[in-house]
C-alpha positions in Angstrom: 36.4 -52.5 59.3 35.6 -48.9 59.2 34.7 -47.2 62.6 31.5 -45.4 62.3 31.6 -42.0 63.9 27.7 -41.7 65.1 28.9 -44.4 66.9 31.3 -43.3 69.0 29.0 -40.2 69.6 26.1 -41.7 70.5 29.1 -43.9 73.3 29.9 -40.3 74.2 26.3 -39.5 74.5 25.4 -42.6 76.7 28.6 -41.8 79.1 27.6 -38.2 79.7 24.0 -39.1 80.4 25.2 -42.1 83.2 27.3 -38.9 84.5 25.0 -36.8 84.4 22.5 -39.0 86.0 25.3 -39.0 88.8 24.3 -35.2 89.6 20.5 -34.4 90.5 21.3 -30.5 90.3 22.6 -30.8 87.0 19.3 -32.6 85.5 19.4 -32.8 82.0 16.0 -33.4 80.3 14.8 -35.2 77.4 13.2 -32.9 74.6 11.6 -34.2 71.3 11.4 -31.8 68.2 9.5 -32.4 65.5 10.8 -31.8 61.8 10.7 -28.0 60.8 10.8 -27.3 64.3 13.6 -24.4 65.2 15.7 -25.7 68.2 17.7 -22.4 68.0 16.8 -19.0 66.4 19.5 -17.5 64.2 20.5 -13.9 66.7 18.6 -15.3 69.8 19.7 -15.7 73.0 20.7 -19.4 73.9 20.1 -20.8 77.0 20.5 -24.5 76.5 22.8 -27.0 75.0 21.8 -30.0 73.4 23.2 -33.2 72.8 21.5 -34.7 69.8 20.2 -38.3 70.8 18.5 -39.4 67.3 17.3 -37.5 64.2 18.9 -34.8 62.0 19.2 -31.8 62.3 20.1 -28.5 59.6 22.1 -25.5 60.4 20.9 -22.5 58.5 22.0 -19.3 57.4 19.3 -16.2 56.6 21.1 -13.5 53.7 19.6 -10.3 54.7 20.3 -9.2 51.0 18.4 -11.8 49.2 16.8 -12.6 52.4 17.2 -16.5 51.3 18.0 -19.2 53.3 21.3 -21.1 53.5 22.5 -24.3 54.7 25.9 -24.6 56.0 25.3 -27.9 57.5 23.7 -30.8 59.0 24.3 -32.6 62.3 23.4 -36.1 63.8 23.5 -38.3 67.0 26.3 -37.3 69.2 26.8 -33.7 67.7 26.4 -30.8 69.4 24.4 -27.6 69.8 24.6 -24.0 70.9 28.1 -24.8 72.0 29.4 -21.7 70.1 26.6 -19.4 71.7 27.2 -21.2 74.6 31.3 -20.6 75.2 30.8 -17.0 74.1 27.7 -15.5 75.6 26.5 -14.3 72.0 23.5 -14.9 70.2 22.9 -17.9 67.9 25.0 -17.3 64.9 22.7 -20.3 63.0 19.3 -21.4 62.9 18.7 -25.0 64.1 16.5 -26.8 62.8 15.0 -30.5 63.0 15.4 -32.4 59.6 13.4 -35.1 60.7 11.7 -35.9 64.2 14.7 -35.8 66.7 15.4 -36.5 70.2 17.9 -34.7 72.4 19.6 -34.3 75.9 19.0 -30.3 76.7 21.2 -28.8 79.6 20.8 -25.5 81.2 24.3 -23.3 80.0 24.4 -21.6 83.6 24.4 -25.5 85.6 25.9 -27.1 83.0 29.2 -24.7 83.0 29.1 -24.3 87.0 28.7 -28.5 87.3 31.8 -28.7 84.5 34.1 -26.4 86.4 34.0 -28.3 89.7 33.7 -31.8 88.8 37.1 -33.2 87.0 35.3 -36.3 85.5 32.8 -34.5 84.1 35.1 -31.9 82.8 37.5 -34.4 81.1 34.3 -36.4 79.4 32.8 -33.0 78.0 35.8 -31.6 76.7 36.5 -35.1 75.1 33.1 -34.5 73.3 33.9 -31.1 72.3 37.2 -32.3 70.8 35.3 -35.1 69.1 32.6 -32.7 67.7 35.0 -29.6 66.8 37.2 -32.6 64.8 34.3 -33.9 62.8 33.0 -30.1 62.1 36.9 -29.3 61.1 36.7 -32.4 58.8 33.0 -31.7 57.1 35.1 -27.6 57.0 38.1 -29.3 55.2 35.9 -31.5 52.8 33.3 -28.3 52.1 36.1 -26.3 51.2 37.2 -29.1 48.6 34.3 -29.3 47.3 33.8 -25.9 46.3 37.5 -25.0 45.2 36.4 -27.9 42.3 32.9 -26.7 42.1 34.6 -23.2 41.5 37.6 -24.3 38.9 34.6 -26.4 37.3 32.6 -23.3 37.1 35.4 -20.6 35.7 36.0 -23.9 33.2 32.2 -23.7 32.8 32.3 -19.7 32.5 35.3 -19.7 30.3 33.7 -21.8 27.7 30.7 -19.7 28.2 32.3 -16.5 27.0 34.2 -18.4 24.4 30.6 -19.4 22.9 29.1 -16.0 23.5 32.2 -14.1 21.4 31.4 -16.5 18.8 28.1 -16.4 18.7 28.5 -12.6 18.8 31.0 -12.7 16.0 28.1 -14.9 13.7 25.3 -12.3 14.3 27.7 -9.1 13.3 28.7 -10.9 10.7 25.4 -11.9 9.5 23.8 -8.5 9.9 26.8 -7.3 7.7 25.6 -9.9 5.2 22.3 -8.6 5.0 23.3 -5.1 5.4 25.2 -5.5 1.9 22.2 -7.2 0.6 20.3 -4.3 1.1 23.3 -1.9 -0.1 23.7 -3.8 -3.3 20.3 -3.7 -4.1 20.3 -0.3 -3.3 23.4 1.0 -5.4 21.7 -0.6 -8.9 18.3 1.8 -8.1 20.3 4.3 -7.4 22.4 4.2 -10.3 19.6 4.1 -12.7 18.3 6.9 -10.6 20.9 9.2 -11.7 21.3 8.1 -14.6 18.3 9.1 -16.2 19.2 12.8 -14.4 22.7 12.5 -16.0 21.2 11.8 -19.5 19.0 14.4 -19.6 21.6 16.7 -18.8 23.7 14.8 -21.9 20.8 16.2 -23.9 20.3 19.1 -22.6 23.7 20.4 -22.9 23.8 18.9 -26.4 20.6 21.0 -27.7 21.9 24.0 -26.4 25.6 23.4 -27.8 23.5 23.1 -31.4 21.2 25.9 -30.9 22.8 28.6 -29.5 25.0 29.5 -31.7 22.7 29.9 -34.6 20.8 31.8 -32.4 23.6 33.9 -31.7 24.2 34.5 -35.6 20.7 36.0 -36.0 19.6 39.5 -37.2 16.9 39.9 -35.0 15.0 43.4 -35.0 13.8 44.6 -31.5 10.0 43.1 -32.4 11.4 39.8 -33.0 14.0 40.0 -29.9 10.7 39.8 -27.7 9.1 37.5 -29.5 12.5 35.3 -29.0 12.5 36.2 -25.4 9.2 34.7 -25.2 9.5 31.5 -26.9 12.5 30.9 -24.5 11.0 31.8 -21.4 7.5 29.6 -22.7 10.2 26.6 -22.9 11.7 27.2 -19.4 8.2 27.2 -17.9 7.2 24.6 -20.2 5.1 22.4 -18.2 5.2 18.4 -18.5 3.1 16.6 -21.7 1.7 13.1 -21.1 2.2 11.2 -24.4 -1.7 11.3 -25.0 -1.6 14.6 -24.9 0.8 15.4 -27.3 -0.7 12.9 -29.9 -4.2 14.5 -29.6 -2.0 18.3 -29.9 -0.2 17.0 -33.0 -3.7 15.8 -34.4 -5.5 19.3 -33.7 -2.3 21.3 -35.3 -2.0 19.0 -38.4 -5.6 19.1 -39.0 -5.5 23.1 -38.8 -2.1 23.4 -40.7 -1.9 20.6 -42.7 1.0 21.5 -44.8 3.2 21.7 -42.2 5.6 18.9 -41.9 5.5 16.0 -39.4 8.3 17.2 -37.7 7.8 20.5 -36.8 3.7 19.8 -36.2 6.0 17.7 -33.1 8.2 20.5 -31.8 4.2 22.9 -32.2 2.7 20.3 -29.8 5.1 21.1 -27.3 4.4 25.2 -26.8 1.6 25.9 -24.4 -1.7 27.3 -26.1 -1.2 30.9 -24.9 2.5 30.7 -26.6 0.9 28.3 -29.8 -1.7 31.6 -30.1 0.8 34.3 -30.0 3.8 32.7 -32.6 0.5 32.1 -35.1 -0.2 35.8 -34.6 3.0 36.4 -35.1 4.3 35.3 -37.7 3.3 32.9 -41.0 3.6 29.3 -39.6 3.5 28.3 -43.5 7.3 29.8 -43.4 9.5 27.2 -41.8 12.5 29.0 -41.5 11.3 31.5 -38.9 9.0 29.1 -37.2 12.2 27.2 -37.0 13.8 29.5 -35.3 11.2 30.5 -32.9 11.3 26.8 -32.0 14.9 26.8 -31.3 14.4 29.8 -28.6 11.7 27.3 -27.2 13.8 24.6 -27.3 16.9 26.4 -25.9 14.3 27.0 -22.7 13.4 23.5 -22.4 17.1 22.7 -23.0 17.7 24.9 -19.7 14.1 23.6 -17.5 15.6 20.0 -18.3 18.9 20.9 -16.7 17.7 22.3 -13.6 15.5 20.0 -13.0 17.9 16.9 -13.4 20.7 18.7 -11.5 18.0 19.4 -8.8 17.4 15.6 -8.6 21.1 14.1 -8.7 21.2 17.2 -5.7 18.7 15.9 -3.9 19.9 12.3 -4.3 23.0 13.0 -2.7 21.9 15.0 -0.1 19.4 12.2 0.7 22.3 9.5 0.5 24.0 11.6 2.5 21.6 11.8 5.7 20.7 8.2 4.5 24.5 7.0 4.5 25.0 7.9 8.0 24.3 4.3 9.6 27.4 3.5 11.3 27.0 6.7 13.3 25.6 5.8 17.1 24.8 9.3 18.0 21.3 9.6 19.8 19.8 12.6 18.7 16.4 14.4 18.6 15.1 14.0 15.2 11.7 14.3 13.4 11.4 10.7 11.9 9.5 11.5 9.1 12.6 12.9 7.4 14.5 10.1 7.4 11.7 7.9 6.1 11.4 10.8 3.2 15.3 10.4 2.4 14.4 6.2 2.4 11.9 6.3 -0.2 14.4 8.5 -2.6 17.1 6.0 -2.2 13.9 3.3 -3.3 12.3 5.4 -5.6 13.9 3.4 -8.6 12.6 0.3 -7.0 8.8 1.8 -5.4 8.1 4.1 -8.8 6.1 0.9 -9.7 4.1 1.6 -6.8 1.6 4.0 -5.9 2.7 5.5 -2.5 0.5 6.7 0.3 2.1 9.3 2.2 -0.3 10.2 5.5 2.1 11.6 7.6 0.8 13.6 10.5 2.8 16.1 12.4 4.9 14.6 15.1 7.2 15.7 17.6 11.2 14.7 17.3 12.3 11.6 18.7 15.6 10.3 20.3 16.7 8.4 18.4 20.1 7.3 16.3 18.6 8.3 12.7 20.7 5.9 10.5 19.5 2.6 12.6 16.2 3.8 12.2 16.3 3.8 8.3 17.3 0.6 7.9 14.0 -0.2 9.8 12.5 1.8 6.8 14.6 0.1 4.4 14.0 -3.6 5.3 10.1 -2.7 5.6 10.0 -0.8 2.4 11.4 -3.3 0.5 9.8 -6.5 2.0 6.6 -4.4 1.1 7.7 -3.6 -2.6 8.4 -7.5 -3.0 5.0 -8.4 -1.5 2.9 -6.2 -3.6 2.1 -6.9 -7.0 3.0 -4.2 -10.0 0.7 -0.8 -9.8 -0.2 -2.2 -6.1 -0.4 0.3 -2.7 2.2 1.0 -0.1 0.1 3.2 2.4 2.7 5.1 5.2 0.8 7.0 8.1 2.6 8.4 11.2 0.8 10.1 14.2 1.6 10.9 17.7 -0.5 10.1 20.9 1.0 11.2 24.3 4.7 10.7 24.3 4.5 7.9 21.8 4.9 7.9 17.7 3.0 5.5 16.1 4.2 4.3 12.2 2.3 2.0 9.7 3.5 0.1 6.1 0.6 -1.5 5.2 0.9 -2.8 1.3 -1.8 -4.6 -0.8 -0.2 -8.1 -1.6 -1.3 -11.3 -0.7 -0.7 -11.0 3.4 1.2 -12.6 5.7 0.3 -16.6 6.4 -1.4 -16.8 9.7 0.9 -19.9 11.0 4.1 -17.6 10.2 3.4 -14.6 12.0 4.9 -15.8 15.0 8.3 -16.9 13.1 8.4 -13.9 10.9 10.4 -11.9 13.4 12.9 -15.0 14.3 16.6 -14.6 12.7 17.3 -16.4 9.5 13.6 -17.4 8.8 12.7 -16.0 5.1 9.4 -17.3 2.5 12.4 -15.5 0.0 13.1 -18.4 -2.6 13.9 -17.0 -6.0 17.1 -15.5 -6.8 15.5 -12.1 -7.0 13.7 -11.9 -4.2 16.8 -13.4 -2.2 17.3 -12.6 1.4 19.0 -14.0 4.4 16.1 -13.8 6.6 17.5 -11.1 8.8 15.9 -7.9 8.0 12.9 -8.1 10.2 14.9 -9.4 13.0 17.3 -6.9 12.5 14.6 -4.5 12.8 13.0 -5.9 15.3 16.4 -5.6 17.6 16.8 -1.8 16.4 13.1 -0.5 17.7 13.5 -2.8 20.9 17.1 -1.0 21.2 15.2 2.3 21.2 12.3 0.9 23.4 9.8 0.6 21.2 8.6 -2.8 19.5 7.1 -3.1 16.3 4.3 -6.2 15.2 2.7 -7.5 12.3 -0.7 -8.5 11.0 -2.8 -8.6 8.1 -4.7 -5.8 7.6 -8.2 -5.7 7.3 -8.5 -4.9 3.2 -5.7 -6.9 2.3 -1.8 -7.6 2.6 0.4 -7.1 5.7 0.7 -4.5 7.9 3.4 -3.7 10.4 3.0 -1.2 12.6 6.0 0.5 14.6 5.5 2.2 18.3 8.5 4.3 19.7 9.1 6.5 22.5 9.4 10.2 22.0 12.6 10.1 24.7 13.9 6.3 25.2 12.6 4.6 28.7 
């Protein structure tokens, strides 16, 4: 059978008290405590030890850093208390306090050490009791220690595992994001291919018109009056400004009508010239006589040859200057910068895919932000395109920025069908997409990447249906990040 250590104590216990009943000076009183009652006060002076009769009682350690409360342990019938306090003269180093209604033995320190010192029995009995309590203390020590070396290895296991599963994890998301990212980019590259090639072809043209009608311009024997009249025509067809295909049909009707043994033909290249320039070649000269008129033409043409050129090598410039500040997404360089630019150089790199839209630019003046630009047009990319998707052909994509305070405020509001009130909570949540069809494809990352970017920059960015019609999503950034 297994000896039971509160019962030894509580012998101990029963043996001190028939000594001490031996010595009236010494007197040791009965105390009762109920439970949550403090028998010592953690940096108090101590006066007393107690034997513990019956109850339990917790010792308790205060953090002055989290000012939380501790236990280190708890003691029963038999134990000790204030001993430490008690041999050293110092203040409580532990609270004590009653875990349940308890009895003790309390014994002034001052008698209790001067009745010790000259009484052998006594001494040998108390010191036995010491011994007995230090042991059991030393044991509950040894096995606390155990306890939290495995709690500790368990934990590190625990910890290890932990940062295992967090790599991964963190490995999935970048590689998701990349995912989506050349989504987006291959999307991207077939608009902007077809944006510069219809640039490039016009350029094909242009440089093949002029290749064929320069140098029978060249061969000409041209008189200083017809010189100017050249210069004209090829300065008309430079400033040449842009017909609708109504237009020219209702100009081709009006000059065959007046001339109408002019061919079908050239009545086309007459609808072209401005009605200023129309007026001064039928001055001029006998439209009736193709050959000239032919040639007049060609200086026109020549002109529009060169007004085509500039403009298409003004767009495939500002294309790549666009895809330049638009490229620069890998770059994590905060910087001040005016937002509205980058949402400029965004809709370029759409236009192929938005040109079905009408746009609605209302973008007030704002101060620049700090911000890392190329993070912040993907924002404009994922919205701009889930609003493009949602809107039906010859539909509205309305922008607006404004500033109040130190805030910038940012709206994409398009005119589809809206958002579905029981998904706007989920809409925002990573791989969650209402994408189906193998066009409108997606990986259901876009808003949640976006969503991660603005809260990145402290900002946060919602959605709702706006009042009209279709969604609305509305972004609110910081001029300098909190």
């Amino acid at each position: 059978m297994t000896n039971d250590p509160h019962n030894d104590s509580e012998q101990e216990t029963a043996k001190i008290s028939n000594l001490m009943s031996r010595f009236k000076d010494l007197k040791p009183e009965t105390v009762n405590f109920e439970a949550g009652d403090s028998i010592l006060v953690e940096g108090a002076a101590n006066a007393y030890v107690y034997v513990i009769v019956s109850g339990m009682v917790d010792m308790l350690k205060h953090s002055k850093e989290t000012l939380q409360e501790m236990q280190i342990d708890s003691f029963g019938p038999g134990d000790l208390i204030g001993l430490t306090s008690f041999w050293t003269n110092q203040p409580s180093f532990l609270e004590s306090r009653a875990q349940t209604d308890t009895t003790c033995l309390r014994f002034n320190a001052e008698s209790f050490r001067d009745l010790v010192d000259t009484d052998p029995t006594l001494r040998e009995a108390i010191h036995q009791l010491f011994i007995s309590n230090l042991s059991g203390r030393y044991r509950r020590m040894i096995s606390l220690n155990i306890e939290v070396a495995e709690l500790s290895e368990k934990l590190d296991h625990e910890h290890q595992q932990l940062r295992q599963a967090m790599t991964e994890l963190k490995e999935t998301r970048n590689r998701l994001i990349h995912q989506e990212k050349l989504a987006t980019l291959g999307q991207l590259i077939a608009g902007i291919a077809h944006e510069i090639n219809n640039p490039c072809a016009a350029l094909t043209q242009g440089v093949e018109r002029l290749s064929k009608s320069v140098p029978t311009l060249l061969d000409l024997d041209s008189t200083p009056d017809n010189l100017e009249l050249e210069a004209m025509l090829l300065q008309a067809g430079i400033d040449c400004p842009y017909w609708s295909a109504e237009e020219t049909r209702t100009r081709m009707d009006t000059i065959a009508k007046h001339y109408p043994e002019l061919k079908r033909s050239l009545v086309r290249r007459l609808s072209h010239l401005d009605e200023l320039t129309f007026k001064n070649i039928a001055r001029k000269i006998d439209l009736r006589k193709p050959t000239r008129l032919t040639q007049l033409l060609d200086c026109f043409e020549i002109g529009t040859a060169l007004r085509s050129t500039r403009i298409a090598s003004s767009r495939i410039q500002s294309l790549v200057v666009s895809l330049k500040n638009y490229g620069k997404q890998d770059q994590e360089e905060w910087q001040m910068l005016d937002l509205r630019d980058g949402l400029r150089d965004t809709l370029t790199v759409l236009n192929n895919r938005l040109k079905q839209y009408t746009l609605d630019l209302k973008l007030d003046p704002i101060e620049p932000t700090y911000c890392i630009g190329g993070e912040i047009n993907q924002v404009w990319t994922n919205l701009l395109v889930n609003a493009s998707q949602a809107t039906p052909e010859g539909g509205t994509i309305t922008i607006t920025s404004k500033q109040k305070d130190q805030t910038i405020y940012f709206t994409i509001t398009d005119s589809g069908p809206g958002i579905n009130p029981e998904l706007l909570d989920k809409i925002f949540e990573a791989n969650f997409t209402t994408k189906k069809t193998k066009s409108d494809f997606g990986l259901g990352l876009g808003l949640a990447i976006s969503k991660e970017i603005i809260e990145k920059h402290g900002g946060n960015i919602t959605a709702a249906n706006a009042p009209q019609s279709g969604a609305q999503f509305t972004i609110q950034i910081p001029i300098e990040k909190q």
